[in-house]
Steps between C-alpha positions, in 0.01 A plus 500: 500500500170573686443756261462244218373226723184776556529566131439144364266433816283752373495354136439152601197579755359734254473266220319270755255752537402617166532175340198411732387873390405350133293184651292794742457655221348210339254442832380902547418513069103396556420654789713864466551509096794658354508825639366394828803290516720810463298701719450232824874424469632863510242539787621248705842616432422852629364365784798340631792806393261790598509416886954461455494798283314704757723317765837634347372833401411630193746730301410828437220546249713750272798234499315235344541452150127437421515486107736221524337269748196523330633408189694170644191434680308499154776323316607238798149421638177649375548424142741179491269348785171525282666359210642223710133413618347571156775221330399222774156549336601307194883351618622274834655670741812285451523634123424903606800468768690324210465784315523780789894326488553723212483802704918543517479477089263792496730645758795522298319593198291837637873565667660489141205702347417755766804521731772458199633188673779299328452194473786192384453263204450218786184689640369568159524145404301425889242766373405256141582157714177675740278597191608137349400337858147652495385422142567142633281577783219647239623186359572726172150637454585857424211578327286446839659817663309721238173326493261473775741230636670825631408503905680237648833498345501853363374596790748388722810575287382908515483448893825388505637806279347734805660338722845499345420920399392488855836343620733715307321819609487452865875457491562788331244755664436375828787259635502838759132405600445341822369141413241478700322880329568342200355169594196675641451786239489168229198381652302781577587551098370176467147549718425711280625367162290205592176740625485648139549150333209383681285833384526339153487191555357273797494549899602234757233262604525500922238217504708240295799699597455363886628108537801393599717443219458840382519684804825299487580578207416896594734478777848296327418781168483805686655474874831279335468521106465887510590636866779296618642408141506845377691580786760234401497596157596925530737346782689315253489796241635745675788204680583299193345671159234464291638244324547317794167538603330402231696149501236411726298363175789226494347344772104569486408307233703199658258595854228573290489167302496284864247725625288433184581197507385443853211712534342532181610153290600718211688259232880587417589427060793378392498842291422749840835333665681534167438840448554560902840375472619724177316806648712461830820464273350853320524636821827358592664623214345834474535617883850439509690790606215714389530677854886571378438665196231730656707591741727670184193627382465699794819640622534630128 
């Protein structure tokens, strides 16, 4: 019992905290850019799992499996993260966590295709419900994802297939891995993801970058949205599943709409809720008993 009451704590308080994510995002845009998004976040991150790393020891340099935090820290935060920031250029904040809610489809999916999950007729009938659920979203304007309409929706629906490779991956590889290296390896992946996106790109501005809502903004992204909520999120991996874990998008868009509601007046369609509502039914459907049937996958 207080394992799941920890469980489900954990999955409420994060979606709290990165449904706000997608509105700091929204604030830290002008005065960072896209990479300097990635890279301030991650920083800020560091700063606050370094010092309880260094508290609780560090594991022995040889036992670390270096390859693979790396990679989940390129596929679950570097990456994703600058395409999150990069879609809020052109899309609300309440539509890019809409469509971070497909992250469970992708999930299942990359678990069929690279893991040789089995999936039921139920779940593949979630997976087109999903797909069906976001062309009402793109309110059926295909064509947009291979024009220059691309960033923004395209954008965020690639973010969302890291995460779910990201997912799958860290359950697989390192559900071993104390949370907190893997917490802190992601973001030092991230730094530096977000270092050579700004090479290329654009630098943060520390002039406009210094007022209050963004050093606000700074703080709730980096200290909570990355820190604290990564924390909650390889905790809930390695207790409950990926699949479980990544059932946090049920809820984000719901936090994320109030918060852009709230804070940033963003509108809310008839055709975003629509398409919110059969994308959560995708993700019904499809996620059920997925964690069952890889569990078969595995023990053959």
């Amino acid at each position: 019992m207080n394992h799941m009451f920890r469980l489900y704590g954990a999955l409420v308080l994060l979606s709290l905290i990165w449904g706000l994510s997608f509105v700091f995002i929204k604030y830290l845009l002008e005065p960072a850019g896209v990479w300097g998004v990635v890279f301030l976040r991650c920083l800020a991150g560091v700063a606050v799992l370094i010092p309880l790393l260094l508290y609780r020891g560090v594991p022995p340099f040889r036992s670390i499996p270096w390859g693979s935090l790396v990679l989940v820290g390129v596929l679950n935060a570097g990456l994703p993260w600058g395409l999150i920031a990069w879609s809020e250029t052109q899309i609300h904040s309440n539509t890019a966590s809409i469509l971070n809610a497909t992250t469970p489809i992708w999930t299942s999916l990359i678990g069929v295709v690279a893991y040789s999950v089995i999936l039921t007729k139920r779940q593949w009938i979630g997976i087109i419900v999903g797909f069906i659920g976001i062309l009402i979203l793109m309110d059926f304007r295909v064509g947009d994802l291979f024009r220059e309409h691309f960033v923004g929706i395209g954008t965020m629906l690639v973010a969302a297939m890291c995460y779910g490779f990201a997912s799958q991956y860290t359950k697989r590889f390192l559900s071993g891995v104390d949370v907190l290296l893997t917490a802190t390896v992601t973001l030092v992946t991230g730094v530096v993801v977000g270092i050579i996106g700004m090479a290329f790109t654009r630098g943060v501005s520390l002039d406009a970058l210094w007022n209050v809502k963004s050093v606000f903004a700074l703080v709730g992204l980096g200290v909570f949205g990355s820190g604290i909520a990564y924390l909650l999120f390889f905790y809930m991996i390695s207790a409950g599943g990926a699949q479980f874990a990544v059932n946090v998008t049920y809820l984000v868009p719901l936090t994320a709409i109030i918060w852009g509601s709230i804070l940033l007046h963003e509108p809310l369609s008839p055709h975003m809720m629509i398409g919110l509502l059969v994308i959560f039914a995708g993700i019904y459907l499809s996620t059920t008993k997925t964690t069952q049937k890889q569990t078969q996958v595995i023990r053959k």
